[in-house]
C-alpha positions in Angstrom: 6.8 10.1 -14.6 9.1 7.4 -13.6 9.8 5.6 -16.8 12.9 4.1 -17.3 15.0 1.7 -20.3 13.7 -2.0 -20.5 9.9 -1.1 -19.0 7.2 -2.0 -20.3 4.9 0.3 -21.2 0.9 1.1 -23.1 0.5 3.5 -25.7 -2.4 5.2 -24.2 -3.1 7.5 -27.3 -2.5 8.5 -30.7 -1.8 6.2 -33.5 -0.4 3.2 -31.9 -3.6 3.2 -28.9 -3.2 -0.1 -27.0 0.1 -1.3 -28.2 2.2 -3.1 -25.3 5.7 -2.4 -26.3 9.5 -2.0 -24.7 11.0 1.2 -23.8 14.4 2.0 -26.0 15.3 5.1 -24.2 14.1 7.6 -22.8 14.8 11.8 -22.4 13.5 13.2 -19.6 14.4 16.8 -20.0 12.3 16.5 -23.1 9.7 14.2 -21.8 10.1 11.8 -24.5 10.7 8.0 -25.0 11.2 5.5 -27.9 9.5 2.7 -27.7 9.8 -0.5 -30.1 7.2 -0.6 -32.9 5.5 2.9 -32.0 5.5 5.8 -33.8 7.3 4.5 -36.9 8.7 6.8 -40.1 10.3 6.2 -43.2 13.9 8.4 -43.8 14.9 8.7 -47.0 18.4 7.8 -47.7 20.4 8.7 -50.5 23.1 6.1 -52.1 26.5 6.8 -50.3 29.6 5.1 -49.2 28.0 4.2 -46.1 24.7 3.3 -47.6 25.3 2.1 -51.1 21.6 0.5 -51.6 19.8 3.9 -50.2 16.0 3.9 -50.0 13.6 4.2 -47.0 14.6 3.6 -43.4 12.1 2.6 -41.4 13.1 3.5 -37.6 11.0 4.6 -34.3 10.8 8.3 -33.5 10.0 9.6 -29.5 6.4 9.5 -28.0 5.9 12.0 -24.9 5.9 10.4 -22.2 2.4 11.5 -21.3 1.0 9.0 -24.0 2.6 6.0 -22.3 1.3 3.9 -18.8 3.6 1.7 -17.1 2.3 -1.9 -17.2 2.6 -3.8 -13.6 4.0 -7.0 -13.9 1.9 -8.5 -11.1 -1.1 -6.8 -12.4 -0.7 -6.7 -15.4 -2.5 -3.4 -16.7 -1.5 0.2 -17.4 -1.1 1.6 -13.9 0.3 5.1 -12.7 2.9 4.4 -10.3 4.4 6.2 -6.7 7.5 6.4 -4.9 7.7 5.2 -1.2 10.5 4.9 1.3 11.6 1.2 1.6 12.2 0.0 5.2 16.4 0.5 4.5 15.5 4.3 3.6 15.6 3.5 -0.6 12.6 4.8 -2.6 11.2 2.6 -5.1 8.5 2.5 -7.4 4.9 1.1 -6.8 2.1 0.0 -8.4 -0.9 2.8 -7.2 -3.4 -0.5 -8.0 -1.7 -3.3 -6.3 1.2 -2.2 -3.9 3.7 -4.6 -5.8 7.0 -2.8 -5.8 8.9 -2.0 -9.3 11.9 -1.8 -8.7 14.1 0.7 -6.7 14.9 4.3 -7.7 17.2 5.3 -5.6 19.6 3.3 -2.8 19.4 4.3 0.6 21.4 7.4 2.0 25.2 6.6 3.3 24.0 8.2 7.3 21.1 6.0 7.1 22.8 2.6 5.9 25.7 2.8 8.1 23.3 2.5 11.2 
C-alpha cells in the first residue's frame, strides 16, 4: 500500500472505525502506521529526573496498514489507489475512483529524462 507521512487517511476498522486522521509515520517493513488520535494508550511513568510529575502518558501506538484507506483529496472518500507512468516516465499515485493523481512516487529514470 502506498501510504506515506502527511496523508490523510480512514480508519476502516477496529476501535477508531471512520476516524479521518493524519499519518505520523509509517513502517513499511512492518506494515504499520501511526496516525493522530487512533489507537491511543496510557504508559505509566514513574517519577524520575526526566519526568519528575510521572503518571499516565497518553500517546498513539501503530495501526496496520490494512485498517487504513487513503482519502482523495478531489474525491474526497476512502479510495484504494494505483501507480501509473506519467508522460516524463515518473510513476505516481492515482485515485482508482477518479483518475486525480496523488502525488509522485518516484522521478523519472536519468536515460529517459535526458532525451
Amino acid at each position: 500500500m502506498r501510504i506515506k507521512v502527511n496523508d490523510t487517511v480512514r480508519v476502516i476498522s477496529g476501535d477508531g472505525r471512520g476516524i479521518e486522521s493524519k499519518v505520523l509515520s509509517v513502517d513499511h517493513k512492518a506494515g504499520t502506521a501511526v496516525v493522530e488520535g487512533v489507537n491511543r494508550v496510557y504508559k505509566h511513568m514513574r517519577r524520575s529526573q526526566r519526568n519528575p510529575q510521572g503518571g499516565r502518558l497518553s500517546k498513539e501506538m501503530p495501526v496496520q496498514l490494512s485498517n487504513v484507506m487513503l482519502v482523495c483529496p478531489s474525491c474526497a472518500g476512502a479510495v484504494r489507489t494505483g501507480a501509473r507512468r506519467t508522460s516524463d516516465g515518473g510513476k505516481e499515485r492515482f485515485c482508482r475512483k477518479c483518475g486525480a493523481g496523488m502525488g509522485a512516487i518516484a522521478p523519472p529514470p536519468e536515460k529517459i529524462a535526458k532525451k
